[in-house]
C-alpha positions in Angstrom: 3.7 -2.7 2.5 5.0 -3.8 5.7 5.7 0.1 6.8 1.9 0.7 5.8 0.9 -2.2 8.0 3.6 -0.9 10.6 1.7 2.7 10.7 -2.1 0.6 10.6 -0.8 -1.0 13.5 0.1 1.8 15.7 -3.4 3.5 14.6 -5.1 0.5 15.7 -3.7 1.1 19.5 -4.6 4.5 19.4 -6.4 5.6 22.7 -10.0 7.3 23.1 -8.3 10.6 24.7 -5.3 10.6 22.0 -2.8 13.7 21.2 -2.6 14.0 18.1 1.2 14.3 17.7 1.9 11.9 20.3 -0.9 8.9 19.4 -1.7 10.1 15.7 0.9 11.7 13.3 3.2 8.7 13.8 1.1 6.3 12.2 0.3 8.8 9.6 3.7 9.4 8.6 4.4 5.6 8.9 1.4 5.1 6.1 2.7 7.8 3.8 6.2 6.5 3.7 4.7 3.0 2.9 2.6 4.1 0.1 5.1 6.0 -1.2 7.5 3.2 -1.6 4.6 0.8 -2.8 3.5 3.6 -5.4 6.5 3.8 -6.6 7.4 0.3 -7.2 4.5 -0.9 -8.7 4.9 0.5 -12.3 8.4 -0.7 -12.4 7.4 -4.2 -11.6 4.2 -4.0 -13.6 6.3 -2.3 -16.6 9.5 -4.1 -16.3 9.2 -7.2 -18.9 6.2 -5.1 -20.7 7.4 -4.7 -25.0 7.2 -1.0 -26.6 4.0 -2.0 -28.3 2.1 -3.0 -25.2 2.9 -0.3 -22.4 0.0 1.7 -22.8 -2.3 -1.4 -22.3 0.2 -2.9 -19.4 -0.1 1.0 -17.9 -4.0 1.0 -18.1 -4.6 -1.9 -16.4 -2.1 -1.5 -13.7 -3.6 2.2 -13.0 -7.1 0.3 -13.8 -6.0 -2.2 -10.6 -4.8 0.5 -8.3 -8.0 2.4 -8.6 -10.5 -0.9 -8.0 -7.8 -1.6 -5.2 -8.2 1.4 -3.5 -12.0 1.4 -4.0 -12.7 -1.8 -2.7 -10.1 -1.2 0.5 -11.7 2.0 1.4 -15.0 0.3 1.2 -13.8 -2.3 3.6 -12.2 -0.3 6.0 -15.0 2.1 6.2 -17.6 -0.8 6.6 -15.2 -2.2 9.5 -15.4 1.2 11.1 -19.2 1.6 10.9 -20.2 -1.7 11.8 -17.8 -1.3 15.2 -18.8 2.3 15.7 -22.5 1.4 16.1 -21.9 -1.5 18.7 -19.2 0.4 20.5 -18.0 3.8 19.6 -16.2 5.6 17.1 -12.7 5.6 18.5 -13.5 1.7 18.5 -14.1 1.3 14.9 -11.3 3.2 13.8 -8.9 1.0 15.9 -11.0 -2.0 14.7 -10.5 -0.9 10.8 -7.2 0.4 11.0 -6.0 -3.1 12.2 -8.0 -4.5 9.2 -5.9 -2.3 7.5 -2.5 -3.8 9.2 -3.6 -7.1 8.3 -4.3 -6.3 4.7 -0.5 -4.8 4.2 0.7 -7.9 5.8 -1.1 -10.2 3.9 -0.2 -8.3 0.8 3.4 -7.5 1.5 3.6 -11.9 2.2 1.8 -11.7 -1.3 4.0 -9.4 -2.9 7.5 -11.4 -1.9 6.2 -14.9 -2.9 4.8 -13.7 -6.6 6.3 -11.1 -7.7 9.9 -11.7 -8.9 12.9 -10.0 -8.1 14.1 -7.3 -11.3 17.8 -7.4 -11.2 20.1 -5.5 -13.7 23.2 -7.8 -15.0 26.6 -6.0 -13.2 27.1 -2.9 -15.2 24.3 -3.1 -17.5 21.6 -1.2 -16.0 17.8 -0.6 -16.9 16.6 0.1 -20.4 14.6 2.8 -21.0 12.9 4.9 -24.2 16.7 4.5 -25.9 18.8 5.7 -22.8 20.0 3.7 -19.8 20.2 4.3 -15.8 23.1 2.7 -14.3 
């Protein structure tokens, strides 16, 4: 989350008369390495302490939360952007909701390391899973 955010950042200082390669595609590449670590830690945090019997319900709901997630974030982004954009431009409101954006990953990454508990393997044990280990 905090790479995301790092990536939201540098899009919200993005200038009027950007190059793209220069002012864009680092943020961009910032926010796909960030959701790519996020996406792929959430189901082993979310499935982690989850029993046999319940993994297809834990696995609904957690894709069930992404989805609304996403939904409700692109919503508030894009109502950032519009609102701004009318009053002052449309480079403006992207800047404006992209750092919307930055704040949201920080508040969430803070979020994320206060709740969510650490999943550590005992030394030599490694992680269970469908009858095999890893580790």
């Amino acid at each position: 989350m905090i790479i995301e955010g790092g990536g939201a950042l540098f899009l919200s200082q993005v200038p009027s008369d950007a190059g793209y390669f220069a002012n864009v595609l680092p943020g961009f590449v910032a926010i796909g390495l960030g959701l790519g670590f996020s996406f792929v830690a959430s189901p082993l945090v979310v499935m982690a302490d989850v029993g046999g019997e319940d993994a297809g319900l834990a696995s609904g709901l957690m894709q069930t939360a992404h989805e609304i997630g996403i939904s409700l974030g692109i919503a508030s982004i894009s109502a950032v952007a519009t609102a701004v954009a009318m009053q002052t431009g449309l480079a403006a409101g992207y800047r404006q909701s992209m750092l919307v954006a930055a704040v949201a990953a920080g508040l969430l990454a803070i979020v994320s390391v206060v709740v969510v508990p650490a999943i550590r393997t005992s030394a030599g044990g490694g992680i269970r899973m469908h009858g095999g280990s890893i580790g």
